[in-house]
Backbone as CSV, one residue per row, in Angstrom:
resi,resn,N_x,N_y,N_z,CA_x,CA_y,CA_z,C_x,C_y,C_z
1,UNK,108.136,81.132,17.063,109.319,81.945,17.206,109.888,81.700,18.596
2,UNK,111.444,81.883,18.982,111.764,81.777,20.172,112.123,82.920,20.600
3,UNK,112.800,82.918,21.761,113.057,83.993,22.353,114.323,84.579,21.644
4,UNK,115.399,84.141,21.315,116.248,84.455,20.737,116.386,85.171,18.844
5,UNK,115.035,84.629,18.641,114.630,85.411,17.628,113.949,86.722,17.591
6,UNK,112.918,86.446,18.929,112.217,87.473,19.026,113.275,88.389,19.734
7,UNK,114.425,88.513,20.272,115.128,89.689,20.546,115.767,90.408,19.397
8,UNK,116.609,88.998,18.655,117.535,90.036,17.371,116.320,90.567,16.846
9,UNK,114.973,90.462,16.327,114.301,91.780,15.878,114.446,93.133,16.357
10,UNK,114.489,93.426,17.936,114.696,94.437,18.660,116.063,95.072,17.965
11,UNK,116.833,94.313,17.609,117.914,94.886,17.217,118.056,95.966,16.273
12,UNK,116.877,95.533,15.608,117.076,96.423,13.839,116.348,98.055,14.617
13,UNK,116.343,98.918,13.531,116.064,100.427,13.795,114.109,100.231,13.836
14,UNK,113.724,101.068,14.810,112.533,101.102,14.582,111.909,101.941,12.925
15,UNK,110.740,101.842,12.680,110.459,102.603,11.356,109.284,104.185,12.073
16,UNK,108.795,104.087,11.123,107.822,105.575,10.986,105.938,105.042,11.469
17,UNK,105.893,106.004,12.110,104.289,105.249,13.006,103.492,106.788,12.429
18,UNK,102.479,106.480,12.633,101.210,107.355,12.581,100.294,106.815,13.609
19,UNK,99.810,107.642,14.753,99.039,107.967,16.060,99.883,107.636,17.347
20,UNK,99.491,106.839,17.963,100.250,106.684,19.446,100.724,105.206,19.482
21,UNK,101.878,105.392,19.410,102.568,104.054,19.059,102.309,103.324,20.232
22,UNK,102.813,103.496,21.614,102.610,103.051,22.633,100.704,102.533,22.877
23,UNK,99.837,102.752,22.765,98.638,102.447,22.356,98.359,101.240,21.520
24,UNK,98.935,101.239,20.409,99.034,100.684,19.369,99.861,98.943,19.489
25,UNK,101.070,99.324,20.394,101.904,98.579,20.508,101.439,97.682,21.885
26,UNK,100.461,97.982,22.566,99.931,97.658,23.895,98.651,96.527,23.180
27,UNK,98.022,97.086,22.148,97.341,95.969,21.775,97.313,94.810,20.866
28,UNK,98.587,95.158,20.528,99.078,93.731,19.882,99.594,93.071,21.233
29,UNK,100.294,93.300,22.016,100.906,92.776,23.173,99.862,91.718,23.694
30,UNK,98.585,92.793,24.301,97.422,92.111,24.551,96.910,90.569,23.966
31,UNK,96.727,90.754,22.076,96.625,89.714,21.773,97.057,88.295,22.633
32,UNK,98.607,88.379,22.794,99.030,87.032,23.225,99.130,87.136,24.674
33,UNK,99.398,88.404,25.165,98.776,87.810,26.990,97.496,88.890,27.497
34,UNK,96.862,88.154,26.838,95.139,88.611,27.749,95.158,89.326,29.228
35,UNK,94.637,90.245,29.063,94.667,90.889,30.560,95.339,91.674,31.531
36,UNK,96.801,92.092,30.178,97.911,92.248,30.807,98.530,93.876,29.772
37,UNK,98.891,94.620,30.445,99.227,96.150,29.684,100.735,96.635,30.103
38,UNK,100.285,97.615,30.639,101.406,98.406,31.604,101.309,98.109,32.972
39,UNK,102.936,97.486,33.039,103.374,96.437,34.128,104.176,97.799,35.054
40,UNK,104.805,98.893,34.664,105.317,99.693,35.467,105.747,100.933,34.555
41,UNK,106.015,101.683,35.267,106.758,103.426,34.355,107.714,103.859,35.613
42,UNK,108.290,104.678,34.179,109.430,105.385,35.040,109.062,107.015,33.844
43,UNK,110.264,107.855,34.484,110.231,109.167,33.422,110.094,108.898,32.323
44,UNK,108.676,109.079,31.361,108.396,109.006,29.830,109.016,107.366,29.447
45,UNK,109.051,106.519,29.976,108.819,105.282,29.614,108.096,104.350,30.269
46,UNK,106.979,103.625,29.638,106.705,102.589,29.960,106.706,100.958,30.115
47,UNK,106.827,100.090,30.745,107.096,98.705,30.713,105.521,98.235,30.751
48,UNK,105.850,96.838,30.155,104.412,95.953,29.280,105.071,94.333,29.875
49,UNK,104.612,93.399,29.389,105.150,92.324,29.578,106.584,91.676,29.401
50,UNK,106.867,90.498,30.163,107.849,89.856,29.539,108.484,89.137,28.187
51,UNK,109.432,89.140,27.824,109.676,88.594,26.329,109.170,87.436,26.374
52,UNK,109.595,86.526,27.434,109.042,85.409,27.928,107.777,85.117,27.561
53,UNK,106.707,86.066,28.462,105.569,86.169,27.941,104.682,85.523,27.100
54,UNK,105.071,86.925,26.341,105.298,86.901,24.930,105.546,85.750,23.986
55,UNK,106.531,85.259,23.901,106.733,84.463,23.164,105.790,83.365,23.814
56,UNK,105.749,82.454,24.891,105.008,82.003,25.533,103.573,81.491,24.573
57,UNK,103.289,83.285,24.433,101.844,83.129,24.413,101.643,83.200,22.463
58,UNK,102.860,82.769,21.904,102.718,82.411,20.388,102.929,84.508,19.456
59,UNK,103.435,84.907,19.814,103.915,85.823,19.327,104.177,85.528,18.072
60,UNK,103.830,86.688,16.778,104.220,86.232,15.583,105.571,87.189,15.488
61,UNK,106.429,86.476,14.197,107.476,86.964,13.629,106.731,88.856,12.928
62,UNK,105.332,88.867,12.320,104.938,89.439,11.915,104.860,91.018,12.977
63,UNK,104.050,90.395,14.125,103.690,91.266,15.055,105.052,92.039,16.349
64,UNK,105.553,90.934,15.835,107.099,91.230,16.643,107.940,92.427,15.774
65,UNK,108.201,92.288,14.279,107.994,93.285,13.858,107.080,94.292,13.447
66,UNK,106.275,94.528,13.721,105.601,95.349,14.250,105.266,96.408,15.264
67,UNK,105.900,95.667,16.527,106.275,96.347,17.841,107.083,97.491,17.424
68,UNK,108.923,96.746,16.709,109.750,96.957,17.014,109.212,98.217,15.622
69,UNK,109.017,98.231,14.727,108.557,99.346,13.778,108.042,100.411,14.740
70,UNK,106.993,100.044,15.624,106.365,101.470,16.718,107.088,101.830,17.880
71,UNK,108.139,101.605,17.922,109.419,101.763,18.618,109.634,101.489,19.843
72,UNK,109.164,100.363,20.059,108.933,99.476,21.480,110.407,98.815,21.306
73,UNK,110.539,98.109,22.315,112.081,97.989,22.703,111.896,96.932,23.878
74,UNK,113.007,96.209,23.962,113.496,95.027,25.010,114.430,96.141,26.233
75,UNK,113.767,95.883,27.733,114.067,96.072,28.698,114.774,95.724,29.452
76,UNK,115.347,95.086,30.183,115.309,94.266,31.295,114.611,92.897,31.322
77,UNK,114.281,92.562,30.083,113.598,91.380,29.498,112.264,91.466,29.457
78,UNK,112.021,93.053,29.339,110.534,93.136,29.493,109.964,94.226,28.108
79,UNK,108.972,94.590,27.572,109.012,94.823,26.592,109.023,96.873,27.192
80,UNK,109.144,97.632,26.672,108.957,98.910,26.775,109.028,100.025,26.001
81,UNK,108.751,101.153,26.032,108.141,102.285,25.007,108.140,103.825,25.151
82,UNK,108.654,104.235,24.244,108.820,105.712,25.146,107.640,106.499,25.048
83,UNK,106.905,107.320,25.857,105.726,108.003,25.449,106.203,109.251,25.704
């Protein structure tokens, strides 16, 4: 996937989660960059890696939607989440 794919996903509406999305959405992230979580916060949001990253590190079409279902979101080119 490229980067330009992996954003228009961000585009569509997130869906319906059960437990802590942000949790949830941190360890798929993990999968493709090892070692790497919450990069910064502000009021009730958190930032995670770059899209860059991400894609980088083989991101699936699958897991990308996935994120965007637990209502993670494109930043500043960085991935983020409201808790």
């Amino acid at each position: 996937m490229d980067k330009n794919e992996f954003i228009r996903i961000f585009d569509g509406d997130s869906g319906e989660w059960d437990g802590d999305n942000a949790l949830q959405g941190l360890k798929i992230i993990e999968k493709y960059v090892p070692g790497r979580g919450i990069e910064g916060a502000e009021h009730e949001i958190i930032y995670s890696v770059t899209v860059d990253q991400l894609v980088e590190g083989g991101i699936t079409k699958e897991d990308a939607e996935e994120l965007r279902r637990l209502n993670w979101m494109v930043e500043y080119g960085a991935m983020a989440c409201f808790v």
